[in-house]
C-alpha positions in Angstrom: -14.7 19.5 -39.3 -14.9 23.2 -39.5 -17.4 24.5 -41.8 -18.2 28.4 -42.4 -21.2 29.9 -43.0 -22.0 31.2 -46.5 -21.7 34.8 -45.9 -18.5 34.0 -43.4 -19.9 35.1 -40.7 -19.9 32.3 -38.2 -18.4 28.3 -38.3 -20.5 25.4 -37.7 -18.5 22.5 -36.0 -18.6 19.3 -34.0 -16.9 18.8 -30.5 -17.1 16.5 -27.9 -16.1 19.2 -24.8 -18.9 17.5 -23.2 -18.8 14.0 -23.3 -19.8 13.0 -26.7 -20.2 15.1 -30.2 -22.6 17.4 -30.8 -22.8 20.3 -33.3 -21.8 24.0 -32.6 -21.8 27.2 -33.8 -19.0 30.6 -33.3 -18.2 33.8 -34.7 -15.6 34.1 -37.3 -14.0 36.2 -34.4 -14.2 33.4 -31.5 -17.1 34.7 -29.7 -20.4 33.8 -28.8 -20.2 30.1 -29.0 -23.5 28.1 -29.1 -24.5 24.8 -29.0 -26.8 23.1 -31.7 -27.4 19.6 -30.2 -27.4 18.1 -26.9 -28.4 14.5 -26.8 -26.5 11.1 -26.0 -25.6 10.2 -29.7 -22.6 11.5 -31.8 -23.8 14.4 -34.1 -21.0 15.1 -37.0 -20.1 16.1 -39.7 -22.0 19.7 -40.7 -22.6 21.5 -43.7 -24.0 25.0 -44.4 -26.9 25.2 -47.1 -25.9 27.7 -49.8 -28.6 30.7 -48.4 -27.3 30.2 -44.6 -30.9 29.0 -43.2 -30.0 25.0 -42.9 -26.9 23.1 -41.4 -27.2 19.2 -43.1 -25.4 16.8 -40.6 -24.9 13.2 -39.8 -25.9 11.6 -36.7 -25.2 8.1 -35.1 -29.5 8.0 -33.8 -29.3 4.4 -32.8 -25.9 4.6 -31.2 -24.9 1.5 -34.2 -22.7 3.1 -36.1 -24.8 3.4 -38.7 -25.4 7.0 -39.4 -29.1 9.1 -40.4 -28.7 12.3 -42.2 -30.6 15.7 -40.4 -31.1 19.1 -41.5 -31.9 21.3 -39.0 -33.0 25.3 -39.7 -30.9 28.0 -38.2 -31.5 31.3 -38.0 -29.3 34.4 -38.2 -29.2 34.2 -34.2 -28.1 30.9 -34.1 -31.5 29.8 -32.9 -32.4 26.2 -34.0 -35.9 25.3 -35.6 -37.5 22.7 -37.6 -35.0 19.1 -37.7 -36.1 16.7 -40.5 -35.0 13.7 -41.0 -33.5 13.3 -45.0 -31.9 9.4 -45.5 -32.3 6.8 -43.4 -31.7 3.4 -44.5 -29.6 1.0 -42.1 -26.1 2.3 -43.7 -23.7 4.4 -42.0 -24.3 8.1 -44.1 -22.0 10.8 -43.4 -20.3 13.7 -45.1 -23.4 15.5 -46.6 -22.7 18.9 -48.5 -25.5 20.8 -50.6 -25.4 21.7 -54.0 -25.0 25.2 -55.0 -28.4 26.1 -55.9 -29.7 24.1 -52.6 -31.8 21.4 -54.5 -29.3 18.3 -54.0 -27.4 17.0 -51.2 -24.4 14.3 -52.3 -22.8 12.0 -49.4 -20.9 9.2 -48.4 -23.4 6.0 -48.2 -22.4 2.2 -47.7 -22.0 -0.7 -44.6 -20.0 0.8 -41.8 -18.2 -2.9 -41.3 -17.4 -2.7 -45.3 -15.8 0.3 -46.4 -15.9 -0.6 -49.6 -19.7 -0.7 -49.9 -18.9 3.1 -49.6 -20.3 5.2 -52.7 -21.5 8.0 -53.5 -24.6 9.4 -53.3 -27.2 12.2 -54.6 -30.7 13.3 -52.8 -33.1 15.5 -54.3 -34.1 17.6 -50.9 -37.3 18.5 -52.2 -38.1 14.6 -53.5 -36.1 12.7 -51.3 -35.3 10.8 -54.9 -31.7 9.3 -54.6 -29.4 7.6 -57.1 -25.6 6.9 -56.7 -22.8 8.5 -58.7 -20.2 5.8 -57.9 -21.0 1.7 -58.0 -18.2 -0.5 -57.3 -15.5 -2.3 -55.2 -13.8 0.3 -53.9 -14.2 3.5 -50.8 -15.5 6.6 -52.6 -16.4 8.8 -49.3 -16.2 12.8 -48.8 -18.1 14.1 -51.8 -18.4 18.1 -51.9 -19.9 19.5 -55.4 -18.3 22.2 -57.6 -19.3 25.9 -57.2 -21.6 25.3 -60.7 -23.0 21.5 -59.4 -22.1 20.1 -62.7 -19.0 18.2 -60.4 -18.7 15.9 -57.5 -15.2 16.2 -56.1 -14.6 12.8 -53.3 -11.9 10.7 -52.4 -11.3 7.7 -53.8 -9.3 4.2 -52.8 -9.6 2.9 -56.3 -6.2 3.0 -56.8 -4.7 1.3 -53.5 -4.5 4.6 -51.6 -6.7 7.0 -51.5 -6.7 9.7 -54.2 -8.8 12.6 -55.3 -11.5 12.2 -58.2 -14.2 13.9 -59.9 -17.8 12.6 -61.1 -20.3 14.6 -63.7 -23.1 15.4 -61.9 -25.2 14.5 -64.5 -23.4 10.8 -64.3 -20.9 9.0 -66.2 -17.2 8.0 -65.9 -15.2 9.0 -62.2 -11.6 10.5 -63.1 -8.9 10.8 -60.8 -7.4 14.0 -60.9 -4.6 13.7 -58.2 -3.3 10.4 -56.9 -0.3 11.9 -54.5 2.2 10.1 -52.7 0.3 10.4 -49.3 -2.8 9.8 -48.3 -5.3 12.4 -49.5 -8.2 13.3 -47.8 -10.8 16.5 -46.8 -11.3 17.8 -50.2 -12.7 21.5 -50.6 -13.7 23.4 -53.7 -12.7 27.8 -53.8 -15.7 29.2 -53.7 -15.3 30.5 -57.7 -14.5 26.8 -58.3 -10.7 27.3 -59.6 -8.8 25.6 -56.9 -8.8 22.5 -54.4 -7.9 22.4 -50.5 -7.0 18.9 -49.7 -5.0 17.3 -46.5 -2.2 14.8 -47.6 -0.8 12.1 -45.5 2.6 11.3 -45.6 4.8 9.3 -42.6 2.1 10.5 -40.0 2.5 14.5 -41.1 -0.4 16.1 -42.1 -0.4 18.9 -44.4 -2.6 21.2 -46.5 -2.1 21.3 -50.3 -4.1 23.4 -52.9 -4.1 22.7 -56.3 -6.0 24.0 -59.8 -9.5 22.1 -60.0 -8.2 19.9 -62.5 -5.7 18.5 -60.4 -2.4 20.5 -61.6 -0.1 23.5 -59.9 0.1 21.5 -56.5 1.6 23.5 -53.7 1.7 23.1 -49.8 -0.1 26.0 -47.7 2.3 27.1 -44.7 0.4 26.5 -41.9 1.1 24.9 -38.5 -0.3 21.8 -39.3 -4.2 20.8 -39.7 -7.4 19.0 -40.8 -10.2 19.0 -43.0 -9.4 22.9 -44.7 -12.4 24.7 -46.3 -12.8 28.1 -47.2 -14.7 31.3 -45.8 -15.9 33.9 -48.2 
């Protein structure tokens, strides 16, 4: 789950080189590799606020599966400040990205033996008020938001595989805007909020497709293989 910095400088990520998975940070060039967390539960999952200063990040606290939602402050140096605790509520949370202007975190919220309890979710930072954007039968997981935040791009199983949807910030009707032959999964926005990394799925290959945001022009991108694509400025 590589995620890079605003100003693509360095790449936040989780690893488990030492036993279990805690958070990291490296240079866009491979060097100077620090380590953000070190404790005996599974940190995952980061996510870079839009001004650089916070990472937002799931962690498994009580070892039960059921996952809290941090932010901790990093500075330019990698050094790590003040953690605060932002949703906590007995359901397994994960996949938290912040809004472009930094007020709003969306994420991936339901019972970690039911996945699909799974919605959507939206947190004011500053409030800690919370409301879903999806409500019903089926697992809505991975939200990002669109460059603007008037879009919440996530994955949906609504169809009987999982396919890629969009939700209006402001709430309303979810539309699926791709619904491949694969499975689809590790949706990104472009930073100017034209196109769409995805993975896809198909006979055990995984590959990388990008698309238009509205869900046409789909091509593969020729890589060697890989997970979970996003983008560095």
């Amino acid at each position: 789950y590589p995620m890079a910095s605003p100003d693509g400088q360095r790449i936040a990520f989780q690893s488990n080189r030492d036993g279990d998975f805690d958070l990291y940070l490296i240079g866009i060039d491979g060097r100077d590799l620090q380590r953000l967390t070190n404790n005996e539960v599974i940190d995952r999952l980061p996510a870079w606020s839009p001004d650089g200063n916070w990472i937002v990040y799931a962690s498994d606290t009580r070892g039960d599966g059921n996952y809290d939602i941090y932010r901790m402050r990093v500075d330019g140096e990698g050094t790590v400040g003040e953690v605060d605790l932002l949703v906590s509520n007995g359901q397994r949370n994960s996949r938290a990205n912040y809004s472009g202007d930094g007020r709003y975190i969306t994420y991936t919220t339901g019972n970690k033996d039911d996945a699909n309890t799974w919605e959507i979710a939206v947190m004011e930072v500053e409030t800690g008020e919370i409301r879903n954007l999806t409500d019903n039968d089926v697992r809505d997981y991975s939200p990002t938001f669109s460059p603007d935040g008037e879009t919440v791009l996530f994955v949906t199983d609504g169809e009987g595989r999982a396919a890629i949807a969009t939700s209006p910030f402001s709430g309303g009707d979810a539309r699926v805007i791709y619904d491949g032959s694969g499975y689809e999964w590790g949706v990104s926005y472009s930073p100017d909020g034209q196109y769409v990394l995805f993975n896809s799925e198909l006979d055990g290959a995984s590959t990388i497709y990008l698309m238009r945001a509205d869900g046409t022009e789909v091509s593969a991108v020729p890589t060697l293989g890989g997970y979970y694509p996003s983008w560095v400025r």
